[in-house]
C-alpha positions, 0 to 999 in steps of 0.5 A: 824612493830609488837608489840613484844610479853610478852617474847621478851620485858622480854628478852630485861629488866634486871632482878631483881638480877642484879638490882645493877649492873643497871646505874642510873640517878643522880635523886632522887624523893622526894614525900612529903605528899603524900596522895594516895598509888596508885600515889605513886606506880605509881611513883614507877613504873615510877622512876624504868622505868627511873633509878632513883637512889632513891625515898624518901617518906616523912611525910604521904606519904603510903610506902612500905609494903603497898598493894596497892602500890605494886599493881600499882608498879608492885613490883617497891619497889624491883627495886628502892632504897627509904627511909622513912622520917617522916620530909621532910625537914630532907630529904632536909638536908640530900640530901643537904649534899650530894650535891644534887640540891633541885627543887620544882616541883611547880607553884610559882612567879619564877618558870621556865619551867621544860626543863630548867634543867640545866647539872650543876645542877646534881645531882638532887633531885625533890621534888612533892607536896601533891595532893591538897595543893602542896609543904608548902612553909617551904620546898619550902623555902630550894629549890634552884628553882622550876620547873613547867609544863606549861598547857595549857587547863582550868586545873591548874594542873596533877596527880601527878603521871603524873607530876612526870612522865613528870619532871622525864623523862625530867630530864633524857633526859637532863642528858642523853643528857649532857653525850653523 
């Protein structure tokens, strides 16, 4: 074994032009209030790494152009399809008319472990709350159910930016999985 050099791994990526072209998963990532331009870039940079189809920021959620958001995306912005919305539940309307499921990434009384994503609920739309205060219970309200990540040490939560990473990989194994 050998770690593969910068141009081997370039090699291996599709390139920005051909960006279009690329399958993507039926995931879209909604991110309400979000506070932090870093997780947001970070999330970028995840959503491009596991094709999601879209990114939607909403309320005072820092989007693009922003420079600390291109900074940890590592130009995502340009890869990854997103829209801005000032109200979040404008952005749930609109993702339920197009027949998305809507599922808060949150601890409520009925959320269900993150791996128990169904096939059926494709296409999907998961939805990551404020670093402090989570999903409001409004827009909590408009989802159809709520995942969440089970932790096991003393901390009751992740980076958001982990968490995203952690459901949004998931989401496409299941996808991915359902399709072979």
């Amino acid at each position: 074994m050998r770690k593969l050099l910068y141009e081997e791994i370039l090699n291996q990526r599709p390139k920005i032009e051909d960006i279009s072209q690329l399958h993507k998963n039926p995931i879209t990532i909604v991110l309400h209030n979000i506070r932090s331009a870093y997780n947001v870039g970070s999330i970028f940079r995840t959503s491009d790494s596991a094709g999601i189809e879209k990114l939607i920021l909403c309320g005072f959620t820092p989007h693009p152009p922003n420079k600390e958001i291109e900074k940890t995306s590592l130009d995502a912005t340009q890869t990854v399809s997103w829209e801005y919305f000032s109200n979040t539940l404008d952005a749930i309307g609109k993702l339920k008319s197009e027949g998305k499921t809507i599922v808060a990434v949150e601890l409520t009384d009925k959320s269900i472990d993150y791996t128990e994503i169904k096939p059926t609920d494709y296409p999907i739309a998961l939805i990551l709350g404020n670093e402090i205060s989570g999903i409001d219970n409004e827009i909590l309200k408009e989802c159809d159910f709520a995942i969440e990540i089970p932790m096991y040490g003393v901390k009751h939560s992740l980076n958001v930016s982990v968490a995203a990473g952690i459901v949004a990989y998931q989401s496409v194994k299941i996808w991915r999985d359902s399709n072979k």
